[in-house]
C-alpha positions in Angstrom: -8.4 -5.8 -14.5 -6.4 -8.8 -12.5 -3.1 -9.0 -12.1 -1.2 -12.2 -11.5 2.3 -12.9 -10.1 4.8 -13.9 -12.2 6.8 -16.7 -9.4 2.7 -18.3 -9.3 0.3 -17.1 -12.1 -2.6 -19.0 -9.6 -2.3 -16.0 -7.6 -4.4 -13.6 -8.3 -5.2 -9.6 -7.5 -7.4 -6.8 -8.5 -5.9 -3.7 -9.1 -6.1 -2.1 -5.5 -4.6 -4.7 -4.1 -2.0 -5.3 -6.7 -0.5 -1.0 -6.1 -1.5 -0.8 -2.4 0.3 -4.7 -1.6 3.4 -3.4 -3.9 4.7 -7.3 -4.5 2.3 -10.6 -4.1 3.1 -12.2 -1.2 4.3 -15.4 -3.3 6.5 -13.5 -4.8 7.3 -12.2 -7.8 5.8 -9.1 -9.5 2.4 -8.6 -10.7 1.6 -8.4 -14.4 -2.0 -7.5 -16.2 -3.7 -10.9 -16.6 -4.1 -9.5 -20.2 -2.6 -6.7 -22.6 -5.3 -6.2 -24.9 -3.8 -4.5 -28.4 -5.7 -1.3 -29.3 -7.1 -0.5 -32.9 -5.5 0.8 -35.4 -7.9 3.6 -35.3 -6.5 4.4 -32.5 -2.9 4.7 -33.5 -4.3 6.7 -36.7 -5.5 9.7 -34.3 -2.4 9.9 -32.0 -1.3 12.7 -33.5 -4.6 14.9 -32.9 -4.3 13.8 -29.3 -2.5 15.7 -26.6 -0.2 14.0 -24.2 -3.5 13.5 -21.5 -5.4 12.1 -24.0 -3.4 9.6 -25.6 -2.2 8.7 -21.9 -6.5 8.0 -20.8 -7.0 6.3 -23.9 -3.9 3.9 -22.8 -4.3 3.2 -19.0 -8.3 2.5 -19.5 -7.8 -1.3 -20.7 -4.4 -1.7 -18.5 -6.5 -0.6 -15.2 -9.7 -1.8 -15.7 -13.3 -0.3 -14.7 -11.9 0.0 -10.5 -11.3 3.5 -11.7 -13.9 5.4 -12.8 -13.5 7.2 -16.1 -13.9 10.9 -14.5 -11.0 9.8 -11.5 -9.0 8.7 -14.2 -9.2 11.8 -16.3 -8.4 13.8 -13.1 -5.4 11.5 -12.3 -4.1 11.8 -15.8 -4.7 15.8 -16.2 -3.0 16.5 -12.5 0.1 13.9 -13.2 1.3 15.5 -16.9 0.9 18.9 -16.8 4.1 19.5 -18.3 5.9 19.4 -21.7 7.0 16.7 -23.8 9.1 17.3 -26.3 10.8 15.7 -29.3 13.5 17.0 -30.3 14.8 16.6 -34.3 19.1 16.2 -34.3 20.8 17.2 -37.5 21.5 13.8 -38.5 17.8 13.0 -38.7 17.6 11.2 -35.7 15.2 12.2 -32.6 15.3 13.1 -28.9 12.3 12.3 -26.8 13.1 15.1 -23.5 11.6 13.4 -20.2 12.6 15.5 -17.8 10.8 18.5 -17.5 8.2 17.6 -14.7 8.8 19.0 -11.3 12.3 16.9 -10.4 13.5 17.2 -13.4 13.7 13.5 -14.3 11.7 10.9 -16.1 10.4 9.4 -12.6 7.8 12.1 -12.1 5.9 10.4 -14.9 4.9 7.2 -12.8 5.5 9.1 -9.4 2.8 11.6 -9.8 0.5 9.3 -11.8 0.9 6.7 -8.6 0.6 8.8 -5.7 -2.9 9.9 -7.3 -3.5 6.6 -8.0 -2.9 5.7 -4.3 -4.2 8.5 -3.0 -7.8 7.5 -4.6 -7.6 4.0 -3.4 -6.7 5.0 0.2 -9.0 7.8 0.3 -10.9 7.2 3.7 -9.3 5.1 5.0 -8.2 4.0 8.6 -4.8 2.8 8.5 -1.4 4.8 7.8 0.1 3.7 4.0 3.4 2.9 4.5 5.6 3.5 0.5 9.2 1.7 0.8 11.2 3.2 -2.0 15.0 2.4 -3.3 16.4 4.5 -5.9 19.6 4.7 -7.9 18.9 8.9 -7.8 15.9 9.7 -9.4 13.4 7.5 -8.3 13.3 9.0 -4.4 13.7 12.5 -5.6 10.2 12.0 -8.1 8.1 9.5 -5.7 8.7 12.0 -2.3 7.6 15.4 -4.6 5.0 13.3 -6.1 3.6 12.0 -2.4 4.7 15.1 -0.4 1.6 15.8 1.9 -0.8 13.6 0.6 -2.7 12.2 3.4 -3.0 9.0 4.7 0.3 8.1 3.3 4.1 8.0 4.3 7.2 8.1 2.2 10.3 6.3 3.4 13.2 6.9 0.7 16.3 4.6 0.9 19.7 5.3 -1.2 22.7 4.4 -1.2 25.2 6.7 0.5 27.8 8.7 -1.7 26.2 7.5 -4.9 23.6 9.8 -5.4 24.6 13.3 -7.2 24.6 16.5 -5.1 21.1 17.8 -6.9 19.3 14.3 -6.2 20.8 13.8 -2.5 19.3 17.5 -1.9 15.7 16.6 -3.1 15.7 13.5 -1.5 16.5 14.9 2.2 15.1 18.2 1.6 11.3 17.4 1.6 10.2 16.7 5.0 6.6 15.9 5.9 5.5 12.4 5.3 9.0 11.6 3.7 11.9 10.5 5.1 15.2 9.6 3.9 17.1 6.6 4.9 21.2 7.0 3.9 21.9 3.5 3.7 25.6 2.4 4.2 25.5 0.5 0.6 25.0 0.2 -2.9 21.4 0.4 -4.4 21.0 -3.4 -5.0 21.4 -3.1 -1.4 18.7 -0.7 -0.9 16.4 -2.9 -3.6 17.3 -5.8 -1.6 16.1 -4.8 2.1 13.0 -3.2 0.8 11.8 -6.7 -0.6 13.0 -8.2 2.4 10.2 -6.0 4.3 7.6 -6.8 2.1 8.6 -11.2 2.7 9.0 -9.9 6.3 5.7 -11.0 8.0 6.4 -9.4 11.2 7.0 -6.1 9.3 3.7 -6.4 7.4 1.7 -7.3 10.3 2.4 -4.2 11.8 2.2 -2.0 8.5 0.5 -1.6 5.8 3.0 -1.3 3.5 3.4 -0.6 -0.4 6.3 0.3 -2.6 7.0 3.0 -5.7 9.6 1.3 -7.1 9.0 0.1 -10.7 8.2 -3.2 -8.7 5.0 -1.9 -8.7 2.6 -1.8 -11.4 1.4 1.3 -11.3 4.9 2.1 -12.2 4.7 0.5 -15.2 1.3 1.4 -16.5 2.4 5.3 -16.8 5.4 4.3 -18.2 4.1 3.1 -21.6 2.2 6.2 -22.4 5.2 8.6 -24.0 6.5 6.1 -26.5 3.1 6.2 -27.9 3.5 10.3 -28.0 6.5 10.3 -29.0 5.7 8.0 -31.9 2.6 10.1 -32.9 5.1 12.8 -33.1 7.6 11.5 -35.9 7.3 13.9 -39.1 7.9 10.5 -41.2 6.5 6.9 -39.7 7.0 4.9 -42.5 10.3 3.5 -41.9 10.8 1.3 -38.9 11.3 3.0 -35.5 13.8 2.3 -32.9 14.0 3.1 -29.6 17.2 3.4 -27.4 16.4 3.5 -23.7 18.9 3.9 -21.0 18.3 1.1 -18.7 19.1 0.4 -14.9 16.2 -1.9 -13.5 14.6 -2.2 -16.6 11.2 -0.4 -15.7 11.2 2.1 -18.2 12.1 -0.6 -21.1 9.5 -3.2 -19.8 7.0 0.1 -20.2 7.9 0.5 -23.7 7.5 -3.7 -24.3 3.9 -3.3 -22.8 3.0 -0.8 -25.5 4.2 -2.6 -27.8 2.0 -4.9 -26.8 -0.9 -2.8 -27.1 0.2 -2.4 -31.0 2.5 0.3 -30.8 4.6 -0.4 -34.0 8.3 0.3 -32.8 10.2 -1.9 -34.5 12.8 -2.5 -31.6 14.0 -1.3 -28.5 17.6 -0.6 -27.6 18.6 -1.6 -23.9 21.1 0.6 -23.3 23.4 -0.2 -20.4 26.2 1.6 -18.4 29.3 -0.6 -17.1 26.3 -2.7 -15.0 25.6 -4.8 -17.8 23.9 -8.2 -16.8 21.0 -7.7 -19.6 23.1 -7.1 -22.7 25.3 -10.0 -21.9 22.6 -11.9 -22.2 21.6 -10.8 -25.1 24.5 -11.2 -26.9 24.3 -15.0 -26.2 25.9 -15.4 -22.6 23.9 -16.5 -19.2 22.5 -14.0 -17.4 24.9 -13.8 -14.3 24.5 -10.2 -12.6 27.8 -8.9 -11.0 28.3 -6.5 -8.0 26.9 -3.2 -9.1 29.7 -0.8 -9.8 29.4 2.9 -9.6 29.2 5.6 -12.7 28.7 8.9 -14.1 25.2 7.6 -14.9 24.2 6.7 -11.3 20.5 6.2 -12.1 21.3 2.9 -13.7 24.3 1.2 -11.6 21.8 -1.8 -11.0 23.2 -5.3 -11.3 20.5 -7.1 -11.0 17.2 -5.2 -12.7 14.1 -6.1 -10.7 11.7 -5.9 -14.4 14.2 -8.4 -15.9 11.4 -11.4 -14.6 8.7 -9.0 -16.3 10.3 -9.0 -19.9 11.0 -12.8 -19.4 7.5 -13.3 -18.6 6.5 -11.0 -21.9 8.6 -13.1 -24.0 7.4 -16.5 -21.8 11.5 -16.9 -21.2 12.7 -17.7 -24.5 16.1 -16.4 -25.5 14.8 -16.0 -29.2 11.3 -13.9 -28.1 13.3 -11.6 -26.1 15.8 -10.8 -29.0 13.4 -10.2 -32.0 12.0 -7.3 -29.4 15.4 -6.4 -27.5 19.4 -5.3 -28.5 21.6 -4.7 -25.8 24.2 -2.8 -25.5 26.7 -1.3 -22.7 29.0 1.7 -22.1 31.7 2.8 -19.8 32.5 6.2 -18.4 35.2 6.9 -20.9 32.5 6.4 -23.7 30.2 8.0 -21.7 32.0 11.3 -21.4 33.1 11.2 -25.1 28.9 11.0 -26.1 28.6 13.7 -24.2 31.2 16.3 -25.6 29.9 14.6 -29.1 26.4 15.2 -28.8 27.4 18.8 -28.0 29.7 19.6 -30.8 28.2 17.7 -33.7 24.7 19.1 -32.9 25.0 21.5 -30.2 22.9 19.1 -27.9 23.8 19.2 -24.2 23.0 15.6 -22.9 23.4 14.2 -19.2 25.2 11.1 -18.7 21.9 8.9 -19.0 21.0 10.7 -22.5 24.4 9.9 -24.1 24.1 6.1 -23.3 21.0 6.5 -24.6 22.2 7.9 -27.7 25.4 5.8 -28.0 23.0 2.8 -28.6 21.0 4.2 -31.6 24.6 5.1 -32.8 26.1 1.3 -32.3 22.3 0.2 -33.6 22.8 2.5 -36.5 26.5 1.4 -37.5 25.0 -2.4 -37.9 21.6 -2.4 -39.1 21.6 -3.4 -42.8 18.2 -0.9 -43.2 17.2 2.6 -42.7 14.6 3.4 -39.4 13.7 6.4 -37.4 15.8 6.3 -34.5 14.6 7.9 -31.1 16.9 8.5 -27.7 15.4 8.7 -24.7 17.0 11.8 -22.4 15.9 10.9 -18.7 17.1 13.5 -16.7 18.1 17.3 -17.1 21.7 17.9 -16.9 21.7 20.4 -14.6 21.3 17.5 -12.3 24.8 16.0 -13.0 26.4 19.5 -13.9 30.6 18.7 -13.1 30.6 16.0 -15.7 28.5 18.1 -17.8 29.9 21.4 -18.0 33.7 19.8 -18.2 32.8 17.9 -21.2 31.1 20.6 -22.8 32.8 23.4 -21.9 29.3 25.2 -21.8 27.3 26.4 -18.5 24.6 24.9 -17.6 21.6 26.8 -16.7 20.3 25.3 -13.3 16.5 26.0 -13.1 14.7 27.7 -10.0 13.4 24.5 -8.7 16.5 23.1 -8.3 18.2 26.2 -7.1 15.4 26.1 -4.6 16.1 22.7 -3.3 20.1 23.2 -2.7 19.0 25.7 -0.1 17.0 23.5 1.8 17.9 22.1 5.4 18.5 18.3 5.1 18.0 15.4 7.0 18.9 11.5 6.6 18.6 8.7 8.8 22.0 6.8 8.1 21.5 3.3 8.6 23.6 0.1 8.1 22.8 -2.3 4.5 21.4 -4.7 7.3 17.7 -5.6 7.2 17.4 -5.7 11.4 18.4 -1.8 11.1 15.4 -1.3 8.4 12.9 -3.6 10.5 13.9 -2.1 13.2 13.5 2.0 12.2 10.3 0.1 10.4 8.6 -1.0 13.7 8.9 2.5 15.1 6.7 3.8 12.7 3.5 1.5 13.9 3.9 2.5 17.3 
């Protein structure tokens, strides 16, 4: 497979250089040169297919023949080795549960499929792999548990500082190794922002080889498509148009589901679900797209104001307003809402839901107040409450049961490298590392 850039679709890539490289060095992101659409056959025998299976079947024409079929089975049998499960509400509409891999959020999907993606590619090799990684919360927790000793590779992890929640902060400087965390004094469009400034940095990328596990890069995207397609195989009833709410930050996850659409997935439309950060669904409602400062919420996983994967939906949709909206509603949410899904979720159908969840489910309600037809409506829930437990367990008056893993992690000695929202601090700590 090639993958082009989408600031200069001349340039082109195979598929190593495309996850090792991160971004082009045009700029832009890299796309598949194609998105072939899969037979119906296939579609028919998604539900006789586990999670591995449909997931193999998937990635094969998105990566091309650079991976042979027996490393691709292995990388796809080692990444999802845990459940995913839909989950039917009272009111007949459906919960698709992300969050039960190893951090307890729907990162570990693409963060374990890429570091053994990676970890094949740089197999042998002579020079150090350097992974620059910003996250909102869940991204850093996922990609350094995903990475943690594999060789040949190191992890550097930037978030912003006091916008993380306790659980994420812990498993973010808690791993040690080949990962290191880097408190920046800022917000995560910050982070985002100095971690493409290394990769246009030519100084920095002299010196390192350097590669990124944000949803910048493809191999992000490619794993990311692979559980709307199980959890669509999974509806008891598909005859009546599904939609799909997903709670959206940097638009990675949505810009998944869009790519399996692609491949002839039939969800009707996606929901782009949105917290107080809400650049996208202005847009969508008819307005220019005019990102603001990124504000803080309960749902810290999405306070992005200016989503990275927008340019990949535009160039899906080839940049017309009208494209993007026959696949795409938008929506947003404040805290107050926020918390009120919450306690809602819980006492209509006894449903504990993190903050992420209930934006997720508030848009299939708002979708479901003014669609003029019936559909099978699906949520997605990205992370496991027990990660965001004061908001929680004060909305629902319930307590929520932490799991060992993360019990295990708040006992962990920690250890950040604070740093200033300043690019010469990150070039600088950078550098250090080739020498």
């Amino acid at each position: 497979m090639t993958f082009y850039s989408t600031a200069d679709r001349s340039h082109r890539a195979g598929l190593r250089e495309a996850v090792l490289a991160g971004l082009p060095p045009v700029g832009g992101l890299y796309m598949p040169e194609r998105i072939e659409t899969l037979p119906a056959s296939f579609f028919e025998s998604t539900p006789t297919l586990d999670f591995a299976d449909i997931a193999s079947r998937m990635a094969r024409p998105l990566l091309g023949p650079e991976v042979p079929d027996d490393v691709l089975e292995r990388i796809v049998r080692g990444a999802f080795d845990f459940p995913v499960p839909l989950l039917a509400l009272p009111d007949g509409r459906f919960v698709l549960e992300l969050f039960h891999g190893p951090t307890l959020a729907f990162k570990d999907f693409a963060a374990r499929f890429m570091a053994r993606l990676m970890a094949h590619f740089v197999a042998g090799g002579e020079r150090t792999l350097h992974i620059l990684v910003a996250t909102s919360g869940d991204t850093g927790s996922a990609v350094a548990h995903g990475f943690l000793g594999v060789p040949g590779i190191m992890v550097h992890v930037l978030f912003p500082s006091g916008r993380v929640s306790a659980v994420q902060e812990a498993q973010l400087t808690s791993a040690g190794e080949n990962v290191t965390a880097l408190e920046i004094a800022g917000t995560f469009d910050d982070c985002q922002r100095l971690v493409k400034s290394a990769f246009l940095d030519p100084e920095t990328r002299a010196r390192l080889m350097l590669s990124s596990a944000n949803s910048i890069n493809v191999a992000r995207l490619v794993p990311q498509s692979f559980y709307y397609c199980f959890a669509w195989s999974r509806l008891p009833d598909r005859s009546r148009p599904v939609v799909v709410s997903v709670p959206s930050g940097n638009f990675g996850n949505l810009t998944g589901g869009l790519i399996a659409k692609r491949m002839g997935l039939p969800v009707s439309r996606f929901i782009a679900a949105t917290n107080a950060n809400d650049a996208v669904p202005r847009f969508l409602s008819g307005g220019a797209y005019e990102p603001r400062p990124a504000v803080a919420t309960l749902s810290n996983a999405m306070d992005v104001s200016s989503p990275s994967n927008w340019e990949r939906i535009l160039d899906l949709c080839g940049g017309d307003r009208n494209a993007i909206g026959k696949d795409l509603t938008g929506c947003s949410f404040d805290d107050d809402a926020t918390r009120k899904a919450i306690r809602e979720l819980h006492t209509r159908f006894g449903y504990v839901a993190d903050p992420h969840g209930a934006v997720g489910w508030l848009g299939l309600e708002r979708y479901g107040r003014e669609a003029r037809r019936e559909f099978t409506g699906v949520f997605l829930e990205t992370a496991h409450p027990a990660k965001f437990l004061g908001v929680v367990e004060t909305e629902t008056g319930v307590r929520v049961e932490v799991p060992d893993r993360v019990r295990a992690v708040l006992s962990r000695p920690r250890h950040a490298v604070k740093m200033a929202a300043e690019f010469a601090a990150l070039k600088e700590y950078l550098l250090a590392q080739s020498e």
